[in-house]
C-alpha positions in Angstrom: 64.5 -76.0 129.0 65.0 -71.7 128.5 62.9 -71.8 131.8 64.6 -73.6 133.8 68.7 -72.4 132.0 67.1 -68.9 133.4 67.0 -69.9 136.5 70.0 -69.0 138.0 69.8 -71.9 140.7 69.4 -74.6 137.7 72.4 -73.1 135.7 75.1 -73.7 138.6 77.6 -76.0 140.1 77.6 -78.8 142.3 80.2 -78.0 145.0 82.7 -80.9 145.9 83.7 -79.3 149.0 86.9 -79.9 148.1 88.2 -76.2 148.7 91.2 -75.7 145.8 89.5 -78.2 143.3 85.7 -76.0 143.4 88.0 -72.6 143.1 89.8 -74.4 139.7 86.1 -75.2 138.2 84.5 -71.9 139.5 81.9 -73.7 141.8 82.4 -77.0 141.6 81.0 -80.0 138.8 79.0 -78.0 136.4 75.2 -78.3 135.4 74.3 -79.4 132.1 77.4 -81.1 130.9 79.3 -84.3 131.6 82.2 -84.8 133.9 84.4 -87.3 133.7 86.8 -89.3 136.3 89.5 -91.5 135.1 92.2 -93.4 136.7 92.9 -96.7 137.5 90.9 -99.3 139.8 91.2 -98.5 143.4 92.4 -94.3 143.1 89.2 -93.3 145.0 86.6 -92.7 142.0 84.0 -94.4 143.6 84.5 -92.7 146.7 84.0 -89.6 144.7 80.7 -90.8 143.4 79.5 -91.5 146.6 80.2 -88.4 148.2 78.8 -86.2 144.8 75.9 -88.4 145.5 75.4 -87.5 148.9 76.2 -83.9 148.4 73.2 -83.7 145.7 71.0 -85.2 148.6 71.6 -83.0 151.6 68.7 -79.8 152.2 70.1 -76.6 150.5 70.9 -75.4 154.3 73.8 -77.8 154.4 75.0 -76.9 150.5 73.3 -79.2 149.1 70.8 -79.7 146.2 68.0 -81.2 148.2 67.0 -83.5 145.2 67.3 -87.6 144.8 70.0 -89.1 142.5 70.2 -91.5 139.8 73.1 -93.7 140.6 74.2 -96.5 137.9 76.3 -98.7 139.5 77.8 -101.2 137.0 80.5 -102.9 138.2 78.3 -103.4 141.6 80.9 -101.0 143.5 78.0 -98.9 145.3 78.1 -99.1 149.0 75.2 -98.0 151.1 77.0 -98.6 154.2 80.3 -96.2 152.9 77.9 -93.5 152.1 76.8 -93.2 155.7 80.2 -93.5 157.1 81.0 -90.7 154.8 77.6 -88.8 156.1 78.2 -89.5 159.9 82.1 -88.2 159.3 80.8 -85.4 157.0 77.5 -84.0 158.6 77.3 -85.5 161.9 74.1 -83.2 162.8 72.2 -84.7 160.1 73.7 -88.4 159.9 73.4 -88.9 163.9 69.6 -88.6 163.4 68.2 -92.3 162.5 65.1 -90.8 160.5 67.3 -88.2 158.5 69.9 -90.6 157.3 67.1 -93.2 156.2 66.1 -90.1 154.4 69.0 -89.2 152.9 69.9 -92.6 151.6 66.6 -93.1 150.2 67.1 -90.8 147.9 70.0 -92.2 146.0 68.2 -94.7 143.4 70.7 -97.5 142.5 70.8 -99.2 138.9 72.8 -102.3 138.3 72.5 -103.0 134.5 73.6 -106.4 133.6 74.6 -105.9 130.0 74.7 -102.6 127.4 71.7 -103.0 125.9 70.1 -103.4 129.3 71.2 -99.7 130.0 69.9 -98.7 126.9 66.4 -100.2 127.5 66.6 -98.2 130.9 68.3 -94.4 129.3 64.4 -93.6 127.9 63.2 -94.3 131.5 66.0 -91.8 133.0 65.2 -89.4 131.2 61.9 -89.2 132.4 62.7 -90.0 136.2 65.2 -86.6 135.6 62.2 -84.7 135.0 59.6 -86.2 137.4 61.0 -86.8 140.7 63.2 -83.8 141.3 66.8 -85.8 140.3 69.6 -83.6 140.7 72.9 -86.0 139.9 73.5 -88.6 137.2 76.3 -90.7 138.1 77.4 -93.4 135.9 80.4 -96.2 137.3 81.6 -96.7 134.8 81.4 -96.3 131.2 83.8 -98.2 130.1 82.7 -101.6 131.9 79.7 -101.5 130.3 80.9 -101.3 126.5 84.4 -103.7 127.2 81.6 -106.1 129.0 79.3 -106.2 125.4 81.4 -106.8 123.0 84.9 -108.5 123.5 85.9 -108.1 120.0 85.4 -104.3 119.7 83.5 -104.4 116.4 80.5 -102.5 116.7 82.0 -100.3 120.1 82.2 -97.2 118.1 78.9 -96.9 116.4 77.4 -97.9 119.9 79.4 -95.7 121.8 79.3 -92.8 120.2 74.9 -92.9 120.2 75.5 -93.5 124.1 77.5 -90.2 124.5 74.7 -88.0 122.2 72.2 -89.6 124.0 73.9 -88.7 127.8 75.2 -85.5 126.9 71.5 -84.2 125.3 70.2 -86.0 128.9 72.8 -83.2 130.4 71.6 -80.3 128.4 68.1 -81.0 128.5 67.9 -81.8 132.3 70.5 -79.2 132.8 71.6 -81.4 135.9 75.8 -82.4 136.9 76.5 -85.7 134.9 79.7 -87.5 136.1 80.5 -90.9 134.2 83.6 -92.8 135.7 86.2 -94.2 133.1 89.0 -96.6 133.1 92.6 -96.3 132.2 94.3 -98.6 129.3 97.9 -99.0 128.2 98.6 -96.9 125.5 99.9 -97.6 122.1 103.2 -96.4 119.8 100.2 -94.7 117.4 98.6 -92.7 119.9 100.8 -91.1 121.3 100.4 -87.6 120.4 96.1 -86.4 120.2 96.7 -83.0 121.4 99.0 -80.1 120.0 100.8 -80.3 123.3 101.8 -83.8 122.7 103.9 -83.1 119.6 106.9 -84.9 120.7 109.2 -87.8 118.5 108.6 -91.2 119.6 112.4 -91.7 121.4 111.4 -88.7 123.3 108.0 -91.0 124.7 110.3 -93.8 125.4 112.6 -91.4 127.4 109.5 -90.3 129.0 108.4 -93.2 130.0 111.1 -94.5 131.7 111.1 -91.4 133.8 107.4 -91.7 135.1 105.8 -94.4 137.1 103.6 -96.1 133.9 102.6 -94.7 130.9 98.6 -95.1 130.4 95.4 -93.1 128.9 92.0 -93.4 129.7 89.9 -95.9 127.8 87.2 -95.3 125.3 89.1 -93.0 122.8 89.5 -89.6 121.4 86.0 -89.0 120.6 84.6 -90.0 123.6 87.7 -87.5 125.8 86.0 -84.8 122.6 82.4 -85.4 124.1 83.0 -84.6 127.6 83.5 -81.1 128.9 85.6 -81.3 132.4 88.0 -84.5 132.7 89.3 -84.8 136.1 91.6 -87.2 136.3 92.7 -89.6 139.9 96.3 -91.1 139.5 99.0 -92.2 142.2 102.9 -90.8 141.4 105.7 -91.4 143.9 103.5 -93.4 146.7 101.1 -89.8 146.8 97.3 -89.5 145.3 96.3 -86.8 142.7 93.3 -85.0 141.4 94.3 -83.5 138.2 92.3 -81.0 135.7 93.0 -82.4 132.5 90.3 -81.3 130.8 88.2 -77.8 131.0 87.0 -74.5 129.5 87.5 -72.7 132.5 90.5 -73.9 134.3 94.2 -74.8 133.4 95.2 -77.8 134.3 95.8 -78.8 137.8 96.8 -80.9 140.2 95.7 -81.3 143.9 97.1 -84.2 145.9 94.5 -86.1 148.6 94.2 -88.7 150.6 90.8 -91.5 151.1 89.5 -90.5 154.8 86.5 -92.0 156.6 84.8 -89.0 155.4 85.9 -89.5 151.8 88.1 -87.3 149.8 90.5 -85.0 151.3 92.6 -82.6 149.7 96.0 -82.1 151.1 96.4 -78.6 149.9 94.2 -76.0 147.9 96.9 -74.6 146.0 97.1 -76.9 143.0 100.0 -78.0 141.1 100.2 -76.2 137.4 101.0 -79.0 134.6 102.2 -78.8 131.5 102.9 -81.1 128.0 102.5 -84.8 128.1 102.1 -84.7 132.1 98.4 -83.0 131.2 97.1 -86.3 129.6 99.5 -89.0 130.9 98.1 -91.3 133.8 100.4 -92.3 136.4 99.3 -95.4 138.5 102.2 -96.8 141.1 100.8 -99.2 142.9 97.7 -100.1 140.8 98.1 -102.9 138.1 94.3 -103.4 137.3 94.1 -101.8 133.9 92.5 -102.5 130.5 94.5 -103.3 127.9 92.8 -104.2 124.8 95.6 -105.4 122.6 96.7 -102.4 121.0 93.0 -101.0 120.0 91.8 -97.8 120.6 88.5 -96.9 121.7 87.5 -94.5 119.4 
């Protein structure tokens, strides 16, 4: 593991190619750490997945990693088909080549765990495949199905979530490859409202709020699991527009970048992102998009 954080081409970023989002993050999604995307169902967080996926495939030459990809697809959203649209749109050169594309695709090794403990059997085996056949990416979409799909009640969801993130996060550090784990978005409740020091606010003033913004909603699976992460981006829809926000990071304030889904995937509309501030850091707008969870009033943690 010192070998390899040494090596100066194992202790970088994966670029997005998304010009004003890799500038915020100083490269791109980091190595050795877990990224998360949140936002509601249909924002585009797939599509980001698939294009980090094919970004981690392409030869150096073309910015890219050059190594396979571990792609757990939970909620069966994977599409092999959308990935080569967004090759053929993206690198035509490459993608226009029958033999290269096959090639390309191949490389991306798809997972569909049926339940959580299914994943768990297969997190040993992952962890090997990281070190044996040259995986560069770790995608997991998403999190949050898996753990809302086990256990209905919520009783044991924190004692099993929490060895899930030590158990990713030492996967990120020891294989000291990008980790990016989707997440979903929940309503949020009266006792919650305030996490962070920014947030200090009374509770009339999250009513007024809220009847100035589109919804009012958080991402799922708690405050320790938003703790274990280290870059949060997240994907919302305000005022009929797409956003990427930074929400979360060590090395960039938070941002926001609006974009639109193209047949070549994600698209920012400018590179000069949007500074936030206070509750508009950590709240999740969604117009448009009513598939959320909402798990009675209990929080994830």
């Amino acid at each position: 593991m010192e070998l390899r954080v040494q090596n100066e081409h194992l202790a970088g970023h994966l670029p997005t190619h998304m010009k004003g989002l890799d500038e915020a993050l100083c490269g791109g999604i980091p190595f050795g750490v877990l990224t998360e995307l949140v936002g509601p169902a249909g924002i585009g967080k797939t599509q980001f997945c698939l294009k980090l996926s094919l970004l981690a495939s392409l030869p150096a030459n073309y910015g890219g990693l050059d190594g396979h990809v571990i792609y757990i697809d939970v909620e069966s959203k994977f599409s092999s088909r959308r990935l080569i649209e967004i090759g053929v749109k993206s690198f035509p050169e490459i993608f226009h080549r029958k033999e290269m594309a096959q090639e390309m695709a191949g490389r991306i090794h798809v997972l569909r765990p049926a339940s959580l403990s299914e994943f768990t059997e297969s997190l040993q085996q992952i962890k090997v495949s990281l070190l044996q056949n040259q995986v560069k990416l770790l995608v997991i979409d998403s999190m949050a199905a898996l753990v809302t799909g086990e256990f209905e009640h919520g009783a044991p969801r924190q004692k099993t979530l929490g060895w899930h993130v030590s158990f990713i996060k030492s996967l990120a550090e020891f294989s000291r490859i990008p980790v990016v784990v989707t997440n979903q978005v929940r309503s949020q409740s009266r006792d919650e409202t305030c996490h962070y020091f920014f947030q200090v606010q009374s509770w009339n003033e999250t009513i007024e709020d809220r009847t100035r913004h589109d919804s009012h909603l958080v991402a799922a699976l708690g405050i320790n699991w938003a703790h274990a992460v280290t870059i949060r981006l997240v994907l919302e829809a305000k005022s009929g527009q797409r956003f990427i926000k930074v929400a979360k990071s060590p090395i960039a304030p938070p941002l926001a970048f609006p974009f639109n889904i193209t047949s070549s995937g994600i698209l920012l509309l400018s590179d000069d992102g949007i500074e936030l501030t206070g509750p508009d850091i950590n709240t999740i707008h969604c117009q448009g998009h009513n598939d959320i969870i909402n798990f009675g009033g209990e929080s994830l943690q």
